[in-house]
KOLMI-246671 format. One line per 2 residues: number of its first residue (from 0); their letters; for each residue x, z, y of C-alpha. Coordinates in steps of 0.05 Angstrom, whole numbers, plus 5000, padded with zeros to 4 digits. Layout:
NUM = A = X Z Y | ...
This chain:
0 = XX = 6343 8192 9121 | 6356 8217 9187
2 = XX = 6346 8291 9213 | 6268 8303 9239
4 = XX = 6261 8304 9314 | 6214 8361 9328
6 = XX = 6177 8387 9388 | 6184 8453 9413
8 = XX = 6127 8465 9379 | 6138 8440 9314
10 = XX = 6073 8407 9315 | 6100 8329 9289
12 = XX = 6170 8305 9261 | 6189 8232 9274
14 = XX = 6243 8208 9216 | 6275 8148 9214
16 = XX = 6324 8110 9152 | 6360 8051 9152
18 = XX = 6324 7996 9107 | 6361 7946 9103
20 = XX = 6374 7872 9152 | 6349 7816 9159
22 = XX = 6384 7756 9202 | 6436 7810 9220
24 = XX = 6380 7849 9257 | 6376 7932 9231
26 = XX = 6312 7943 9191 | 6289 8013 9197
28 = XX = 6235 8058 9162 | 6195 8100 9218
30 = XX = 6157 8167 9188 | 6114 8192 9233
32 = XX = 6082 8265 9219 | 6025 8309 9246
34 = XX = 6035 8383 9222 | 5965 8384 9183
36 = XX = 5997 8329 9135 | 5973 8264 9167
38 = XX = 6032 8207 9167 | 6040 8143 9171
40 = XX = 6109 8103 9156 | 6128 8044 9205
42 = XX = 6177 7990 9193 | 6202 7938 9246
44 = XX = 6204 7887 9200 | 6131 7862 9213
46 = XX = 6103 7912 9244 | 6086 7941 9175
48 = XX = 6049 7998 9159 | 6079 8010 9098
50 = XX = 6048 8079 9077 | 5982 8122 9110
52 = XX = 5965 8195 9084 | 5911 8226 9091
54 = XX = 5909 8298 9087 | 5853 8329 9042
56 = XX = 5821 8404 9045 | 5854 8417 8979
58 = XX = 5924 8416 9016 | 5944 8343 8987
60 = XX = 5949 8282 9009 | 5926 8201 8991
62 = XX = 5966 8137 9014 | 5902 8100 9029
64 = XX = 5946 8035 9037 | 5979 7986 8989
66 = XX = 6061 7968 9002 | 6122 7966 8967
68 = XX = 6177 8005 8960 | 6234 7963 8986
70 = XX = 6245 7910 9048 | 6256 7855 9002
72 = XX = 6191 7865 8973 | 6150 7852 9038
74 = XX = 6206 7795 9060 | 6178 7767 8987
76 = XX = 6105 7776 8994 | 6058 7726 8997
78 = XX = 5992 7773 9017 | 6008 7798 9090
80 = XX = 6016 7858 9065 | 6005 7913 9118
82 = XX = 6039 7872 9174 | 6013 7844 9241
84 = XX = 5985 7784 9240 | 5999 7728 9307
86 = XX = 6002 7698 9347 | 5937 7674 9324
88 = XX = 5904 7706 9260 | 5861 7675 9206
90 = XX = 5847 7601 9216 | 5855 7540 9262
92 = XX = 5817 7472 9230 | 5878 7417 9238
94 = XX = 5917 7463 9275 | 5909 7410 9336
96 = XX = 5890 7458 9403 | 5878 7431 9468
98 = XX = 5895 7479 9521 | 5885 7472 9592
100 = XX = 5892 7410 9578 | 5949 7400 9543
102 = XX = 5953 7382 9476 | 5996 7424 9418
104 = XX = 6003 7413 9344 | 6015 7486 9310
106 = XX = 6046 7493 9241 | 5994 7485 9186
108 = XX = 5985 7503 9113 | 5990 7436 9059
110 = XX = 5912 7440 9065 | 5913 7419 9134
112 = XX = 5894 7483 9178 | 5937 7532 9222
114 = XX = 5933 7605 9185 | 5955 7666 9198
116 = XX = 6003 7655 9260 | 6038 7593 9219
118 = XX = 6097 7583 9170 | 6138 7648 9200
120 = XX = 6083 7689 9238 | 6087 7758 9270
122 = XX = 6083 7791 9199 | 6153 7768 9181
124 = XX = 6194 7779 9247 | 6237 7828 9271
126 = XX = 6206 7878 9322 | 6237 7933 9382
128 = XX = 6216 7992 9357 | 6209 8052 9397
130 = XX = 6180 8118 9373 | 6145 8179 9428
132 = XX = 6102 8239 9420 | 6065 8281 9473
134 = XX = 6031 8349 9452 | 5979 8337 9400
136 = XX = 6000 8266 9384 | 6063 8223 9350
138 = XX = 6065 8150 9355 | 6105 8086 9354
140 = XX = 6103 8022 9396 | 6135 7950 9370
142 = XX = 6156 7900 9414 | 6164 7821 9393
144 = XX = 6177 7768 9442 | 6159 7701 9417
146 = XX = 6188 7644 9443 | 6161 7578 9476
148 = XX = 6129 7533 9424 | 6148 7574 9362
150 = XX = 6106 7559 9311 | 6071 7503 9354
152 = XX = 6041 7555 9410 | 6062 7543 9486
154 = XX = 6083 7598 9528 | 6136 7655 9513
156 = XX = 6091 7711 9493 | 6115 7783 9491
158 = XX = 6069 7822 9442 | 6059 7902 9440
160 = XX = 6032 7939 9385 | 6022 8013 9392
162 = XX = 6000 8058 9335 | 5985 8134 9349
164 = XX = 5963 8188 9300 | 5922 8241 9327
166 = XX = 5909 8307 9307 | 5830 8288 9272
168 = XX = 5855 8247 9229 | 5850 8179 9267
170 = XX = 5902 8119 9268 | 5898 8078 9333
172 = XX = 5920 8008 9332 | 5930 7988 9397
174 = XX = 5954 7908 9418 | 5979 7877 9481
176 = XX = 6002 7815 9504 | 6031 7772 9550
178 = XX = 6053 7702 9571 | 6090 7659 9621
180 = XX = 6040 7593 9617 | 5967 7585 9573
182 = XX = 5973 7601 9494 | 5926 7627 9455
184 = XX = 5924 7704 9422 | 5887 7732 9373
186 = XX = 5922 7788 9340 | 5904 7844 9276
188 = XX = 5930 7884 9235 | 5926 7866 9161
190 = XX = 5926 7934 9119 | 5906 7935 9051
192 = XX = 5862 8007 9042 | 5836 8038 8977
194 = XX = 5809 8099 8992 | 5823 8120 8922
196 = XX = 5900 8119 8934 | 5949 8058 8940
198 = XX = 5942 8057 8865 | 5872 8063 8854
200 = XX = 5847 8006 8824 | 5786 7955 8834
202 = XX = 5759 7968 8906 | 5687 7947 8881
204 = XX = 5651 8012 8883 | 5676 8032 8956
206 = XX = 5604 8033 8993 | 5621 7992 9053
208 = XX = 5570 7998 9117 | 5577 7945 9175
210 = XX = 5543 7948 9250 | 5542 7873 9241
212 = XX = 5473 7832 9249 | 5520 7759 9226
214 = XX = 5567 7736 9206 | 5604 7670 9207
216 = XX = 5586 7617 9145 | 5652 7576 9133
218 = XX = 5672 7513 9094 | 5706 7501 9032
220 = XX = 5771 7511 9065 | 5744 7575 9091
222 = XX = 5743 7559 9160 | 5684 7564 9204
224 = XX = 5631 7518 9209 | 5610 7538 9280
226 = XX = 5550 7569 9260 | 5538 7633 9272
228 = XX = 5486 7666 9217 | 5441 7720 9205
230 = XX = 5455 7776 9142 | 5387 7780 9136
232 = XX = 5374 7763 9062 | 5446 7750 9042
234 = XX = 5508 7784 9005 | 5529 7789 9070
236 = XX = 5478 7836 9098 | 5510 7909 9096
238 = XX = 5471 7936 9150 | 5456 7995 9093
240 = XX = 5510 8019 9065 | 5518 7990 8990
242 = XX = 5581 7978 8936 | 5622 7914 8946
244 = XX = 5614 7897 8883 | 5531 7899 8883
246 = XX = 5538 7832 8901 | 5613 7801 8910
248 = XX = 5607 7752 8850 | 5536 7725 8864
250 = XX = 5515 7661 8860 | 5517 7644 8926
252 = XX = 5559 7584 8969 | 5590 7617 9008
254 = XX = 5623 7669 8957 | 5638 7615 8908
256 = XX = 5686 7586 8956 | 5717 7651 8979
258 = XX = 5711 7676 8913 | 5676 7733 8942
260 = XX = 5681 7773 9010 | 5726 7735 9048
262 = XX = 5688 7728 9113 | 5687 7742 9188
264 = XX = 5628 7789 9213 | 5603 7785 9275
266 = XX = 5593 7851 9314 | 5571 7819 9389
268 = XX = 5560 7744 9405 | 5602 7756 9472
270 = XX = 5657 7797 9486 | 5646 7864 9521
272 = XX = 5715 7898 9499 | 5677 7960 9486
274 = XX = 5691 8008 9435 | 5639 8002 9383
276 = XX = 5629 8023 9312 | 5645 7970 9261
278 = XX = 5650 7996 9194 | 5643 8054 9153
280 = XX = 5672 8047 9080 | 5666 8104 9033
282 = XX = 5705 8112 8965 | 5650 8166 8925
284 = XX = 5700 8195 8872 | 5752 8209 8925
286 = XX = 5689 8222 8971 | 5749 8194 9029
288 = XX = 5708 8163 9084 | 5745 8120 9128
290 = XX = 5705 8090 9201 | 5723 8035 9245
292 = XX = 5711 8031 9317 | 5741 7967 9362
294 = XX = 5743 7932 9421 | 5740 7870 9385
296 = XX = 5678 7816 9376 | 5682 7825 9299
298 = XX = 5726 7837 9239 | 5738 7798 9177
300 = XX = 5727 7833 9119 | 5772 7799 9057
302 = XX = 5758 7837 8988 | 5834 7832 8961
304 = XX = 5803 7764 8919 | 5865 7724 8927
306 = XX = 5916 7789 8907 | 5946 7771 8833
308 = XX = 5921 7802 8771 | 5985 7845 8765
310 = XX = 6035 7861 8811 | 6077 7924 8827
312 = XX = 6075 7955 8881 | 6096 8027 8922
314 = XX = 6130 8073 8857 | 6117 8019 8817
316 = XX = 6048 8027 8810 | 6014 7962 8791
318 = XX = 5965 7922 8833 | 5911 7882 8815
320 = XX = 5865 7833 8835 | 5811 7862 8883
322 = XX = 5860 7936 8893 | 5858 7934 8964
324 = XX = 5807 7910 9013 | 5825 7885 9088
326 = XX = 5778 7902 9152 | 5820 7861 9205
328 = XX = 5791 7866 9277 | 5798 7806 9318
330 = XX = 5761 7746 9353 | 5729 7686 9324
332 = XX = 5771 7650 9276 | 5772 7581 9292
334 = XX = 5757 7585 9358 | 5796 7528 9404
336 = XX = 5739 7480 9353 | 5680 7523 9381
338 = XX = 5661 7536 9456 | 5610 7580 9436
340 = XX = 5653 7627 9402 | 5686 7685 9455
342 = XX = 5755 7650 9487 | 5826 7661 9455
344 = XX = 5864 7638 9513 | 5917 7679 9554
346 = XX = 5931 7662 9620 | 5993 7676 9657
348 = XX = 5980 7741 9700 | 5926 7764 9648
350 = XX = 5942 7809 9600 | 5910 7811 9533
352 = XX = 5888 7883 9500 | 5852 7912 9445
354 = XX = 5842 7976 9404 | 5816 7998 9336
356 = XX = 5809 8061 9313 | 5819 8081 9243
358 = XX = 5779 8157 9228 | 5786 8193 9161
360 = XX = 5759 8248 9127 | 5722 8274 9066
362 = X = 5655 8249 9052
């Protein structure tokens, strides 16, 4: 580990260690450090958050986010873990896009739909990394360039990701983007939390509260149907705040399929690209609270359902199935098959920009 870089005023330290290479490109570990105790550690590879701690009023800390402990580890794993997800996140039906007219095919999955940014997405790419502070605040900013028709998408897009911890305990994702000819973007970030601690266990009795009057009911394969439905009177409906696991495994359609919250929630029907409170979750023995604001149309909320039933993970601490739930901010999946849903496509000269905030503290 490198020496700290401090500010005069000794208020944040910025670390960095060498991690490792992949394709003969430097992997590097970022820690990034407010004085009160709040980090969070960075890696290039991905754009991975790899660890997030959360100071307490006893003096300690908890890594509210599941990782590993090596690079190979997240160059092996199969759950997103902590990365950035693009270009596109979540799911395309066919993976066959029209834009402007032109027809693309993008990579799909062997059941026939474009996930998660394709076959090698953002999450497992090498990123500029570039660390900066100011007075109260310590921060990094990752820079990927991908190129035309990677993974099926036209246009070479250059994608920013900024995250910046400030001094009340509050991550700020921030994404931006850019292209040379019509693509489509829809970006998130794909953190695992357990309010708990990395290591906590089952994530069903977090009380989760979401602003979110629908949500969005999808098919077998877990991609949209186009509708866009009311929580009223469903497992869906966390308009109250209430434990995920109330009603994760009930008999219902939709979390058969999913087998159990693996859904995108719909916080406005078109896009404003205001800040707006998404979701509060609240873990009661830790009594860690954790809100969400965003400029995004919605977030999917996935429950950790697909995570195995025993895998190790940072100090070889074991993860299960359902340790770590995901809150991913982003548009519509799905939506080049759905007019109705807010647009996905950048234009050259356009710039696309969002920003979630992630706000902690004792409940």
């Amino acid at each position: 580990m490198s020496a700290p870089a401090a500010t005069p005023t000794q208020r944040h330290t910025i670390e960095k260690s060498y991690w490792g290479d992949v394709g003969g490109k430097a992997i590097w570990l970022y820690k990034l450090s407010l004085a009160d105790g709040f980090q969070v550690w960075v890696t290039n590879y991905g754009a991975i958050i790899q660890s997030l701690l959360v100071p307490r009023a006893n003096s300690t800390t908890v890594d509210v986010v599941l990782g590993y402990d090596t690079l190979q580890e997240y160059i092996d794993d199969p759950f997103y873990m902590g990365c950035v997800v693009g270009r596109v996140a979540n799911r395309i039906e066919t993976g066959k896009v029209s834009i402007e007219g032109r027809d693309y095919q993008l990579a799909v999955t062997a059941g026939g739909f474009h996930h998660h940014g394709g076959h090698i997405g953002f999450g497992k790419k090498v990123w500029e990394a570039q660390t900066f502070s100011t007075a109260t605040t310590v921060g990094i900013t990752l820079q990927y360039m991908s190129a035309h028709l990677e993974e099926g998408f036209p246009g070479n897009l250059t994608t920013r990701v900024k995250y910046t911890l400030h001094p009340d305990n509050r991550l700020s994702v921030e994404f931006f983007a850019t292209t040379d000819r019509a693509t489509l973007v829809n970006l998130t970030q794909h953190s695992y939390f357990n309010l708990g601690g990395h290591d906590h266990g089952n994530i069903g009795g977090h009380l989760l509260e979401a602003h979110a009057d629908w949500y969005l009911p999808a098919t077998n394969r877990l991609v949209p149907t186009g509708e866009i439905a009311s929580v009223r009177g469903t497992p869906f409906d966390f308009r109250e705040a209430r434990f995920i696991d109330e009603q994760i495994d009930a008999d219902h359609s939709q979390l058969r399929a999913a087998s159990g919250y693996d859904h995108f929630f719909v916080l406005e029907k078109k896009h404003t690209k205001a800040l707006k409170p998404a979701v509060t979750v609240i873990e009661p023995r830790s009594r860690m609270r954790m809100d969400i604001e965003t400029t995004e149309p919605g977030f999917h909320f996935y429950a950790g359902n697909f995570l195995a039933e025993a895998f190790d993970g940072k100090n070889k601490r074991q993860y299960h199935h359902r340790g770590g739930l995901c809150i991913e901010t982003h548009h519509f999946p799905d939506t080049p098959n759905h007019s109705h849903f807010p647009t996905t496509t950048l234009l050259p000269g356009d710039e696309f920009s969002s920003r979630t905030e992630f706000s902690f503290k004792e409940a």
